[in-house]
PLY file of the C-alpha trace (Angstrom):
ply
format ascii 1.0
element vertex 88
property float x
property float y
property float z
element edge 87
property int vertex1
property int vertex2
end_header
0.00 0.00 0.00
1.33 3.29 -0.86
1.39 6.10 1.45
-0.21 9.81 1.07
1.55 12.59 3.15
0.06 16.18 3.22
0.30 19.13 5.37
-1.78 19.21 8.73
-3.63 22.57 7.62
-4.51 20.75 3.64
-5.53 17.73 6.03
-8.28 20.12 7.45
-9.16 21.96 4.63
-10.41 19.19 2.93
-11.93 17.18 5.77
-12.78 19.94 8.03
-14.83 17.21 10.71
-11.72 15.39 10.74
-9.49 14.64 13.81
-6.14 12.77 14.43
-5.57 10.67 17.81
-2.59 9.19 18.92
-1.79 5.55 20.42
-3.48 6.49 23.61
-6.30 7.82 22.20
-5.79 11.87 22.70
-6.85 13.99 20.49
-3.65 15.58 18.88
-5.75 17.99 16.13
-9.25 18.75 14.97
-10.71 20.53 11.76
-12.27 23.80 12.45
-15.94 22.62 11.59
-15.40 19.71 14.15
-14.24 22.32 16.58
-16.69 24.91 16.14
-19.69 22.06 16.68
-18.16 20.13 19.93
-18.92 21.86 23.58
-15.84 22.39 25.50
-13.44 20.72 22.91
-9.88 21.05 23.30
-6.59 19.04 21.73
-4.94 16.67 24.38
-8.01 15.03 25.88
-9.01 11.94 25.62
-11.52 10.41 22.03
-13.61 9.61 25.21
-13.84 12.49 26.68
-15.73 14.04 23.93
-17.41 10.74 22.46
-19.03 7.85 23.43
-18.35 4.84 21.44
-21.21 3.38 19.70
-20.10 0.91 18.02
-17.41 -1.14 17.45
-19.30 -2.52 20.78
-16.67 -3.42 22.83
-15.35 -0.23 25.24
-13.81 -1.89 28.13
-10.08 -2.25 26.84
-10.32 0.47 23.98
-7.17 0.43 21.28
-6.49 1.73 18.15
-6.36 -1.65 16.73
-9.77 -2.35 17.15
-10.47 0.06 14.68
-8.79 -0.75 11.83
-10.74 -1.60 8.73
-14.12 -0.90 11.06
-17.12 1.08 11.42
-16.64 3.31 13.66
-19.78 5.74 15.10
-19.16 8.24 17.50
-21.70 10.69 19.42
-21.17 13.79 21.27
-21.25 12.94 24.96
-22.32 16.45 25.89
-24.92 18.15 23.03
-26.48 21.60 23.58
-30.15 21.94 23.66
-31.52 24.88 21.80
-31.38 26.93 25.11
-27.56 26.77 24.93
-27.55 24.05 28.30
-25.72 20.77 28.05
-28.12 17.72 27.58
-26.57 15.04 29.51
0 1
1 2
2 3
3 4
4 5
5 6
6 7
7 8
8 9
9 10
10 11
11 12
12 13
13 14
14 15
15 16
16 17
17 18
18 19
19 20
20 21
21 22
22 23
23 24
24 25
25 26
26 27
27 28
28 29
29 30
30 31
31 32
32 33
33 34
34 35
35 36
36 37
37 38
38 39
39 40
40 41
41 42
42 43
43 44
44 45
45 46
46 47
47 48
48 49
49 50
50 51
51 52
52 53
53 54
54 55
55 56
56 57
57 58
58 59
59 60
60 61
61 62
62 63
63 64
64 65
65 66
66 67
67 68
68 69
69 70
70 71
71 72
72 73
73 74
74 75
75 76
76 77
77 78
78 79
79 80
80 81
81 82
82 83
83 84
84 85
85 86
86 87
């Protein structure tokens, strides 16, 4: 397989919900749309603080290896209603 290398900011550009974790699952960058729609985001936390992990299933040992070649769906652990309050 070959391999595609790009600058961080042309990363964002075109995939502006986009975001790149590390090994131990921290956030290390986000695209700006992905940033402007999360509450309270900020690089260096943990995929989990923002998300919950709805599938694959399995949460209890999470790695990066178990998401390779999978579906993975994420929510927003802390949404907004319309009155600007977090629904928990």
């Amino acid at each position: 397989m070959k391999r595609l290398s790009m600058h961080l900011s042309t990363l964002e550009k075109i995939f502006p919900f986009s975001f790149i974790v590390d090994g131990e699952l921290k956030i290390r960058t986000a695209g700006k749309s992905i940033r402007k729609i999360l509450t309270n985001f900020e690089n260096e936390k943990l995929l989990t603080d923002h998300f919950v992990i709805q599938k694959p299933f399995e949460t209890r040992n999470i790695n990066l290896n178990n998401f390779v070649d999978q579906l993975v769906h994420l929510e927003e652990k802390h949404k907004k209603s319309e009155t600007g309050w977090p629904i928990y």
